[in-house]
TISE-731442 format. One line per field, with one value per residue: residue in one letter; residue number from 1; x, y, z of N, C-alpha, C in turn. Coordinates in Angstrom, 3 decimals. Each point is the difference from the previous one (the first is absolute). Layout:
% residues N
res	(A:...)
n	(NUM:...)
n_c1	(X:...)
n_c2	(Y:...)
n_c3	(Z:...)
ca_c1	(X:...)
ca_c2	(Y:...)
ca_c3	(Z:...)
c_c1	(X:...)
c_c2	(Y:...)
c_c3	(Z:...)
% end
This chain:
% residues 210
res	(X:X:X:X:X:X:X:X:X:X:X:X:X:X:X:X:X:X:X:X:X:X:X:X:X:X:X:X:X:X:X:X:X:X:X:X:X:X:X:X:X:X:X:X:X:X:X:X:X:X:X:X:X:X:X:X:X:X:X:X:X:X:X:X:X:X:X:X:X:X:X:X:X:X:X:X:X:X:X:X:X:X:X:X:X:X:X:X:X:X:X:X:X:X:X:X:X:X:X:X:X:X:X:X:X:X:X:X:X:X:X:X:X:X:X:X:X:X:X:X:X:X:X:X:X:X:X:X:X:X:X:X:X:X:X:X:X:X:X:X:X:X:X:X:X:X:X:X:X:X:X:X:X:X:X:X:X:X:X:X:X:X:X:X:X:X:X:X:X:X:X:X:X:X:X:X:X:X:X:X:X:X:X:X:X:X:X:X:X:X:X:X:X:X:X:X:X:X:X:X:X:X:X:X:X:X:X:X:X:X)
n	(1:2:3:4:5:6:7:8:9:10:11:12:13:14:15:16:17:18:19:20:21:22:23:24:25:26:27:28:29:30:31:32:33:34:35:36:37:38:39:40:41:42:43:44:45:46:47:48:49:50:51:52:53:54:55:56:57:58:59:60:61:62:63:64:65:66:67:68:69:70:71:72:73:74:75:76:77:78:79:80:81:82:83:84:85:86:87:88:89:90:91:92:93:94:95:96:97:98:99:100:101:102:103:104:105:106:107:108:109:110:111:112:113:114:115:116:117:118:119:120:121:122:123:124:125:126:127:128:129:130:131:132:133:134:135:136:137:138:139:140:141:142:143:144:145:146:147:148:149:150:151:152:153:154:155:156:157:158:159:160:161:162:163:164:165:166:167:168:169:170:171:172:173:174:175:176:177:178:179:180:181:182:183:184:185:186:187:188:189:190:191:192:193:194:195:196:197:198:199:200:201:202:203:204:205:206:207:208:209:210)
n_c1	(-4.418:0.896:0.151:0.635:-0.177:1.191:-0.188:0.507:-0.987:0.769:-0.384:-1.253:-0.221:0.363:0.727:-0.271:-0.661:-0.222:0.157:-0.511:-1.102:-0.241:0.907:-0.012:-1.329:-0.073:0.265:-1.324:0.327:-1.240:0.401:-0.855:0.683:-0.969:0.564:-0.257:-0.645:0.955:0.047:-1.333:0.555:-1.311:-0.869:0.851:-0.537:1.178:-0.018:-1.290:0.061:0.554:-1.393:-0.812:0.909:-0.285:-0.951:-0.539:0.314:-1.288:-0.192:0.568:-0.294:0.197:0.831:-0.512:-0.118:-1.076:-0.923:-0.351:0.415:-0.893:-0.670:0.055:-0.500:-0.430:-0.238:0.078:-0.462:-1.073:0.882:-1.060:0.687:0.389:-0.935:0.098:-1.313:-0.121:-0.241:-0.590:-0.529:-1.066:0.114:-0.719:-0.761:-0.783:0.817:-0.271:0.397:0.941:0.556:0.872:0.073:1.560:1.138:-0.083:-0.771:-0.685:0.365:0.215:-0.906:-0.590:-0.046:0.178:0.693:-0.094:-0.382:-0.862:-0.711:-0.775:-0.501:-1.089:-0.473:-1.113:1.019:-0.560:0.520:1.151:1.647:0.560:1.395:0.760:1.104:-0.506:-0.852:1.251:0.175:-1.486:0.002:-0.300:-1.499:-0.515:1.022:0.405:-0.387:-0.998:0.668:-0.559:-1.291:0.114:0.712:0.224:0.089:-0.422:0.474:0.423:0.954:-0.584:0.851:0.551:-0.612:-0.363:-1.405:0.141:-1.192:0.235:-0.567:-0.023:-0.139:-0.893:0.097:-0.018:-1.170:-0.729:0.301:-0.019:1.192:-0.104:-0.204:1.440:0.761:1.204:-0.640:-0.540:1.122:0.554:-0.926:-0.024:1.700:0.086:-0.283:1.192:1.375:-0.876:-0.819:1.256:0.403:-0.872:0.840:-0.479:-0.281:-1.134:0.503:-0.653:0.044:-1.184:0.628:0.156:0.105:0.565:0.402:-1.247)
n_c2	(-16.768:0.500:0.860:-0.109:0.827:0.138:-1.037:-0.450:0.019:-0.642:-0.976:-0.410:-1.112:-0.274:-1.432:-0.566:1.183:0.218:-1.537:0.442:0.751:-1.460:-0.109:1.774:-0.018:-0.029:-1.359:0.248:-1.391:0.687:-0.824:0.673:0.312:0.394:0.930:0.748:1.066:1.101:-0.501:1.052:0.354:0.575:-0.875:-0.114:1.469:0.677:1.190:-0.647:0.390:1.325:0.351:-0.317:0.769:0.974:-0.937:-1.165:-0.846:0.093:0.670:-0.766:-0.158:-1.503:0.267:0.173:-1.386:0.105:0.292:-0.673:-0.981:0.662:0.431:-0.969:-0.609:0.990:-0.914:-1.621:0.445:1.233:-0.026:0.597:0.888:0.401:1.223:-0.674:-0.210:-1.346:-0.187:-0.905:-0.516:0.285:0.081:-1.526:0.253:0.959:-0.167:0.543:-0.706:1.147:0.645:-0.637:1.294:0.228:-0.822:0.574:-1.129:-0.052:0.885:0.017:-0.806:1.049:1.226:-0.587:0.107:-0.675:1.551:-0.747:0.496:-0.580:0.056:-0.562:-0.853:0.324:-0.110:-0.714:-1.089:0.204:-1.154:-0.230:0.377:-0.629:-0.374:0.037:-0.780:-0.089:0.293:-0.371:-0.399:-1.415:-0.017:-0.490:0.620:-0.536:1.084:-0.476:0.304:1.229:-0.593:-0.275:-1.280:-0.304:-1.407:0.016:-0.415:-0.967:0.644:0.064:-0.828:0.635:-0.851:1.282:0.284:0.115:0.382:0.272:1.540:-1.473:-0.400:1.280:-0.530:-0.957:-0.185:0.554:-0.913:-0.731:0.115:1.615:-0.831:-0.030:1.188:0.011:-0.200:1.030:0.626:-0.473:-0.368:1.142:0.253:-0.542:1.038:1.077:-0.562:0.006:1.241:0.191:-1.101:0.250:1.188:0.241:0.638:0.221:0.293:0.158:0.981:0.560:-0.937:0.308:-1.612:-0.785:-0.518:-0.144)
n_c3	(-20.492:0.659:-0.673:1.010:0.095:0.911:0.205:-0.995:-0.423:-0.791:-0.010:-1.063:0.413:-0.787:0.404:-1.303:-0.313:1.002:-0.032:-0.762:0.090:0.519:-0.918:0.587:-0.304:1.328:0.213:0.689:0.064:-0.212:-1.055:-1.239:0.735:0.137:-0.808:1.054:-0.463:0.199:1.490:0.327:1.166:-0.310:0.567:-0.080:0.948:-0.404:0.544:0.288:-1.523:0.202:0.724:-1.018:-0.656:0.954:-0.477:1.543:-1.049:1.191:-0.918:0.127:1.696:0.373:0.643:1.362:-0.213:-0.756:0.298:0.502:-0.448:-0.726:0.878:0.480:-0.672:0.485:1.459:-0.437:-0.938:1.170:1.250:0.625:-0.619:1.133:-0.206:-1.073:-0.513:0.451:-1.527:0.489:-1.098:0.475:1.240:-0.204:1.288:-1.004:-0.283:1.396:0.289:1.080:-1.326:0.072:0.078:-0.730:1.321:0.316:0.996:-1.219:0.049:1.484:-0.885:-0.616:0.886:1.217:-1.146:-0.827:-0.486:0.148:-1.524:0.534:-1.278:0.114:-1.158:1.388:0.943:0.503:-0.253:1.152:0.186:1.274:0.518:1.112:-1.204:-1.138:1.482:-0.010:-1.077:-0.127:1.215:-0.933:1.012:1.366:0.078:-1.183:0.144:-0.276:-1.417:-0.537:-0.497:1.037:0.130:1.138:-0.214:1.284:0.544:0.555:-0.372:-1.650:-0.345:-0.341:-1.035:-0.142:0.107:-1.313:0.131:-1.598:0.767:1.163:-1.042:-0.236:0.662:-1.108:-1.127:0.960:0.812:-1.460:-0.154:-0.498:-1.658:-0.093:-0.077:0.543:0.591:0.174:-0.213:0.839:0.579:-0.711:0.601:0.643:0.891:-0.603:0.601:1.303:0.206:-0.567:1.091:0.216:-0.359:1.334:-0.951:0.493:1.115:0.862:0.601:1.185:0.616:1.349:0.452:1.456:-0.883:0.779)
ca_c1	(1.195:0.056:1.533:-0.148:1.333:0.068:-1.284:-1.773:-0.668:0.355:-0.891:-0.360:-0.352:0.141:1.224:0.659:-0.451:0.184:2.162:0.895:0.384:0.798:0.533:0.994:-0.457:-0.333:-1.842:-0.654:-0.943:-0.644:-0.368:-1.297:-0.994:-0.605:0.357:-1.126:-0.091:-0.259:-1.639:0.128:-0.649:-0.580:-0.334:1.079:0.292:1.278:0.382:-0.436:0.648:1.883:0.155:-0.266:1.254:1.141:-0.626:0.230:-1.500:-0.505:-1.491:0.149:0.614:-1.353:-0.025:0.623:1.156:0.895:0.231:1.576:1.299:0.329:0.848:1.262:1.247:0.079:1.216:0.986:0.335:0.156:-0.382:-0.198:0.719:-0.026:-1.168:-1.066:-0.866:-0.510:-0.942:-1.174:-1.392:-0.828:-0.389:-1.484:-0.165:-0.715:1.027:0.764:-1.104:-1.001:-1.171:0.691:0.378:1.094:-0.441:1.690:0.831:0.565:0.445:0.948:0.806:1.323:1.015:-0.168:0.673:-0.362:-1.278:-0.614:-1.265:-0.604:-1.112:-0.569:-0.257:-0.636:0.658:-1.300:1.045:1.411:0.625:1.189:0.445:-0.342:0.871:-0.764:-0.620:0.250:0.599:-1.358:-0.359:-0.971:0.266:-1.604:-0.638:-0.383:-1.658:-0.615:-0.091:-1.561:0.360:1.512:0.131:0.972:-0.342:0.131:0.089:-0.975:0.878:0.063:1.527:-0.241:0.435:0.864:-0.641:-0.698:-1.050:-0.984:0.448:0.808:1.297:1.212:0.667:1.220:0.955:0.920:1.338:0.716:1.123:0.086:1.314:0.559:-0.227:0.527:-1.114:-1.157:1.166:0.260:-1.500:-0.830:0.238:-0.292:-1.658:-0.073:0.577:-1.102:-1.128:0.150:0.462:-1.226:-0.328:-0.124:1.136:-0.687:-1.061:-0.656:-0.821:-0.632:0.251:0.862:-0.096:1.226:-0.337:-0.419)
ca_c2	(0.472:1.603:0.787:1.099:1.052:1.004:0.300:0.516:-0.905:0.672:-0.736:-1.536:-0.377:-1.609:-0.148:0.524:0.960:0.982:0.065:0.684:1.477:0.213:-1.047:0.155:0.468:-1.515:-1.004:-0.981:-0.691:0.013:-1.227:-0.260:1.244:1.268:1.612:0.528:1.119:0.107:0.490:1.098:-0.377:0.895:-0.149:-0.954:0.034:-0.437:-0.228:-1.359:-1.037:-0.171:-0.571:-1.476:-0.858:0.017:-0.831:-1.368:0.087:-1.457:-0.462:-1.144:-0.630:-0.737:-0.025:1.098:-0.443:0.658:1.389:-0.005:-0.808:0.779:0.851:-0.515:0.305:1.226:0.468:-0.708:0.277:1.324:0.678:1.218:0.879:1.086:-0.086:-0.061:-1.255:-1.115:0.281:-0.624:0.232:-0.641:-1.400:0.335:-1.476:-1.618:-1.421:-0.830:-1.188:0.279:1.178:1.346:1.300:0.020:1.309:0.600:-0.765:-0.619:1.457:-0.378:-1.372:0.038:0.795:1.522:1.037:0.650:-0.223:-0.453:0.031:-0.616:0.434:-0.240:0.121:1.102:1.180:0.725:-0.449:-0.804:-0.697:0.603:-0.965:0.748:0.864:0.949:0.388:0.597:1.020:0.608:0.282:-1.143:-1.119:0.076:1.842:0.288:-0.015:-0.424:0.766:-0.008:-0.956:-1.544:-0.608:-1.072:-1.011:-0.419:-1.555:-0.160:0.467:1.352:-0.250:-0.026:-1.107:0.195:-0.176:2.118:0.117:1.618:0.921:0.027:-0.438:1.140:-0.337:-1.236:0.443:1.463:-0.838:-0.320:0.844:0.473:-0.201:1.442:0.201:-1.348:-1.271:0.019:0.006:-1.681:-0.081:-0.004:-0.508:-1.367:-0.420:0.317:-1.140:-1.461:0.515:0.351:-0.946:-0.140:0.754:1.544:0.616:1.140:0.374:1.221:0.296:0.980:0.194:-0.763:-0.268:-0.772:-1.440:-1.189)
ca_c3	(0.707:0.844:-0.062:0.887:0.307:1.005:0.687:-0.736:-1.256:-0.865:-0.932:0.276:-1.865:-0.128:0.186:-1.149:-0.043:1.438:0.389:-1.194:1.325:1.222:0.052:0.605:1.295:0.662:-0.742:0.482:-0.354:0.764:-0.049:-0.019:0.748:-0.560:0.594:0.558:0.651:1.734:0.484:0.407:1.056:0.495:1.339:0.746:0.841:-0.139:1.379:1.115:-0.450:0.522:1.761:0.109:-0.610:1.366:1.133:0.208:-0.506:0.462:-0.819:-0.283:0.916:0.510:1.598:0.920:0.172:-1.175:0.308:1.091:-0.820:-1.073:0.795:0.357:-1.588:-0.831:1.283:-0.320:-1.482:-0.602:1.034:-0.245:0.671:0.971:1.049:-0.598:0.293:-0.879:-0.052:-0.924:-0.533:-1.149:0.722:0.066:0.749:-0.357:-0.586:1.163:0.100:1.497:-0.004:1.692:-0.488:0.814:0.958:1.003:0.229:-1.364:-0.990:1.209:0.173:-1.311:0.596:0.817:0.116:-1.365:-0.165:-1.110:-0.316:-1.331:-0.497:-0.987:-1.538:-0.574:0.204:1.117:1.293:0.052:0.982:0.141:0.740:1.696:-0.034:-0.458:0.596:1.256:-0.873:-0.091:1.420:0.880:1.042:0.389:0.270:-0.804:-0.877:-1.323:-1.143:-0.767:-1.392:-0.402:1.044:0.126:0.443:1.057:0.656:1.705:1.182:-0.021:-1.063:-1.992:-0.497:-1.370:-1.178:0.219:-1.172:-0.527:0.137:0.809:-0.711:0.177:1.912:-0.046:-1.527:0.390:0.390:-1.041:-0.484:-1.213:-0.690:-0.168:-1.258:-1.103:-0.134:-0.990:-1.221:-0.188:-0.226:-1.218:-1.530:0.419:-0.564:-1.437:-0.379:-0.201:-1.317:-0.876:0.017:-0.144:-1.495:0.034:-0.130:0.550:1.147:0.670:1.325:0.266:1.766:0.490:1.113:0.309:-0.087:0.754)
c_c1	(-0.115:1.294:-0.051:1.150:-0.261:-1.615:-1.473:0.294:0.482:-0.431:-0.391:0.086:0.451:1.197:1.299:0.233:1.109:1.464:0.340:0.178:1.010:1.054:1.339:-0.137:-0.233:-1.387:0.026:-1.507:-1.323:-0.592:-1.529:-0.938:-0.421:0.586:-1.192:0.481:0.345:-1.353:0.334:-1.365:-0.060:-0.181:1.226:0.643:1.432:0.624:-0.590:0.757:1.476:-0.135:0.001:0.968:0.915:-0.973:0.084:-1.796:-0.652:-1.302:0.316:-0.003:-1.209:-0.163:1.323:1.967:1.164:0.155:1.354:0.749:0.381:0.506:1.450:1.074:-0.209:1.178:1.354:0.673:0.048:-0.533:-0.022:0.950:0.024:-1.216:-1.246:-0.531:-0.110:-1.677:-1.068:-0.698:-0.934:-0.744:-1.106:-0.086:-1.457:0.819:0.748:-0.989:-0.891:-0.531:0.739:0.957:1.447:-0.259:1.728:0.480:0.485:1.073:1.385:0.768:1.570:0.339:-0.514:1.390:-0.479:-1.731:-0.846:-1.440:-0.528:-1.447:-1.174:-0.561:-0.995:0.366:-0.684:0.749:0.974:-0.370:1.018:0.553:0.405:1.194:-0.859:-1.038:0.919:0.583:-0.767:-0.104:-1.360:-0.092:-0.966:-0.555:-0.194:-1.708:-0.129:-0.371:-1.371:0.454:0.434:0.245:1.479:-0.291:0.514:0.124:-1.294:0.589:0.011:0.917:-0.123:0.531:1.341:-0.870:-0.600:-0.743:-0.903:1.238:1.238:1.561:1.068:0.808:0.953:0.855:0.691:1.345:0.487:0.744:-0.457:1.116:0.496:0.012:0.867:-0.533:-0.900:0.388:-0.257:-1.354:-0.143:0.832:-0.223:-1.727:-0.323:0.200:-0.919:-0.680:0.761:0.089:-2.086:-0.385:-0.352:1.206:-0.309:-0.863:-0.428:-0.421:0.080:0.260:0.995:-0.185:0.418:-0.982:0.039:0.992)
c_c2	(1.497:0.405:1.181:0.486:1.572:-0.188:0.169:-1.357:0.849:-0.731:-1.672:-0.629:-1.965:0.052:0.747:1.198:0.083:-0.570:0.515:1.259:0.007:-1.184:-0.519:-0.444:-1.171:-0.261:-0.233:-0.836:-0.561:-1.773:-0.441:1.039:1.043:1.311:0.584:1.750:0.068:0.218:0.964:-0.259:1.685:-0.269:-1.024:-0.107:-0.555:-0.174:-0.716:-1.569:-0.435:-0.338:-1.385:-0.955:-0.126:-0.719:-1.063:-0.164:-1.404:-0.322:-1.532:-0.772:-0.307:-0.321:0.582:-0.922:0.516:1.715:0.687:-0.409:1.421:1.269:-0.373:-0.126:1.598:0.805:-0.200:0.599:1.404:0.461:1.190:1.179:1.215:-0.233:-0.658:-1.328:-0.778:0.395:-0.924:0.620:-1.270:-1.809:0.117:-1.441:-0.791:-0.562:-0.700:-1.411:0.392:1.380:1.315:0.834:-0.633:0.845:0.513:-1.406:-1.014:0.930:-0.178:-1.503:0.462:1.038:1.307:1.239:1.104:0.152:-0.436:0.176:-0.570:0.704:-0.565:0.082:1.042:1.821:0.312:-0.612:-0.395:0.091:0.501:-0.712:0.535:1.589:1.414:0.540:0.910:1.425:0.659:0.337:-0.002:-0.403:-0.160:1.391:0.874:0.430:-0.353:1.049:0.417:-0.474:-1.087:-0.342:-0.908:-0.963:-0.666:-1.497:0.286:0.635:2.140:0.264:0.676:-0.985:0.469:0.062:1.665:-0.020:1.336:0.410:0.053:-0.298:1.365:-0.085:-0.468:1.509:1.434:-0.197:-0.034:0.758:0.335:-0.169:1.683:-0.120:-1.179:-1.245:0.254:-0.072:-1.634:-0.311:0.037:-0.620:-1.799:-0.005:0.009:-1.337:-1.158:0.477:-0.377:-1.872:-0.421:0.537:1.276:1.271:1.521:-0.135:1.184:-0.631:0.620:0.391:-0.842:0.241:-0.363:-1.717:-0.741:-1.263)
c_c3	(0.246:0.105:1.311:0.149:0.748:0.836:-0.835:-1.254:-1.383:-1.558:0.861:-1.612:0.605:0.475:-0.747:0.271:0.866:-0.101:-1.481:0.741:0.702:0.099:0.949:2.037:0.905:-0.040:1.256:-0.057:0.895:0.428:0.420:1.149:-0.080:0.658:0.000:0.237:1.790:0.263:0.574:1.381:0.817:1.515:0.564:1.458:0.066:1.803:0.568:-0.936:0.199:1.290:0.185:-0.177:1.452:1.421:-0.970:-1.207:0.126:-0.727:-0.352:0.561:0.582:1.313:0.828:-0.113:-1.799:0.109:1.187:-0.688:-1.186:0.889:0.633:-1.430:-0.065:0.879:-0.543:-1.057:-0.281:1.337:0.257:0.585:0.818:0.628:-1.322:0.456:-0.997:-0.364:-1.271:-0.254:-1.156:0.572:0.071:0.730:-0.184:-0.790:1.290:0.369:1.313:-0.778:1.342:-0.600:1.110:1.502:0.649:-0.275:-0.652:-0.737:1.044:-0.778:-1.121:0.459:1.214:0.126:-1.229:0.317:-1.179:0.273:-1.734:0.009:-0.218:-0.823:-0.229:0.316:1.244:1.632:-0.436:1.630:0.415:0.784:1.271:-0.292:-0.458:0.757:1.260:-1.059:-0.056:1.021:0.487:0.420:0.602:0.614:-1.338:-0.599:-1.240:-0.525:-0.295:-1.220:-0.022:1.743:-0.264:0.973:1.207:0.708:1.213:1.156:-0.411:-0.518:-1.464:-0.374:-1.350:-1.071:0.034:-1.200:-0.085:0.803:0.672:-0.861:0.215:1.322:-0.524:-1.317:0.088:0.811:-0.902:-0.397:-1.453:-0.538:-0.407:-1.664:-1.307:0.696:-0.786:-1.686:-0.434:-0.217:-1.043:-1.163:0.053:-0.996:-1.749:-0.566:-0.152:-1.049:-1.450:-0.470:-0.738:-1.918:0.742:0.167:0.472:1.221:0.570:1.835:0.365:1.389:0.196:1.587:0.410:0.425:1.549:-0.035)
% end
């Protein structure tokens, strides 16, 4: 047992022991589970972890028809407010049975007013949809980026797909969270960490989440 008080460890010893200390004090019963030290998380990158908590998260999703559907509950349930974007991350289409990266006109089926961009799992492309392409101010007079490209139809169209370098066209559009967003962010993010045993994080940058 563990007598704590004001925040600190003030003896251990056996059951006995400790409610004679503390006989006054409230029990709780861990019922066979082990108390563990907080963890202390040096490399945690805390801010991309509070970002993550404010997108649609598709690492789980096995085709373009669930991936839409999870965007559509995120409309339904937590639509996005003022000028901000719907925003995925974490899709990976070798789990699609065609293997086809989302395009505009799949991203159009769950909303052309709201812009939406999804990510994928390796950070190197996302998708977008026709709304986010006209915010960007894409289109077939558009040049191709050094480093990076965006993906064309037969007509010279952007499909909505931007890869490597070209991703900055779409993520520089993206509205910077202000400052009590970012407030909210992290404490959300403390809340999951701490929900884990870490009771200490750190990071080193901050970027505005894809």
């Amino acid at each position: 047992a563990m007598l704590v008080e004001d925040g600190k460890i003030k003896a251990v010893g056996s059951n006995e022991e400790i409610l004679l200390l503390g006989e006054n004090a409230e029990k709780i019963d861990l019922e066979g589970k082990t108390m563990m030290p907080g963890l202390i998380d040096p490399h945690g990158h805390i801010i991309p972890v509070a970002q993550t908590l404010m997108v649609v998260t598709l690492g789980d999703v096995t085709s373009k028809e669930e991936l839409l559907a999870r965007l559509e509950e995120s409309i339904k349930n937590d639509p996005p407010a003022g000028d901000n974007w719907l925003i995925g991350f974490g899709y990976d289409n070798t789990k699609f049975e065609d293997g086809q990266h989302p395009t505009k006109f799949d991203l159009d089926k769950v909303s052309t007013e709201i812009p939406i961009s999804v990510s994928h799992a390796s950070g190197h492309l996302a998708a977008v949809n026709s709304k986010a392409l006209e915010l960007a101010g894409i289109n077939k007079e558009t040049k191709q980026i050094e480093g990076g490209w965006f993906d064309l139809d037969e007509n010279g169209e952007p499909l909505g797909i931007f890869r490597e370098n070209a991703l900055e066209l779409i993520y520089n559009k993206i509205p910077t969270p202000d400052k009590e967003d970012i407030k909210s962010m992290i404490y959300n993010a403390c809340k999951s960490l701490n929900s884990y045993g870490v009771t200490s994080a750190q990071t080193d940058d901050f970027t505005v989440f894809p």
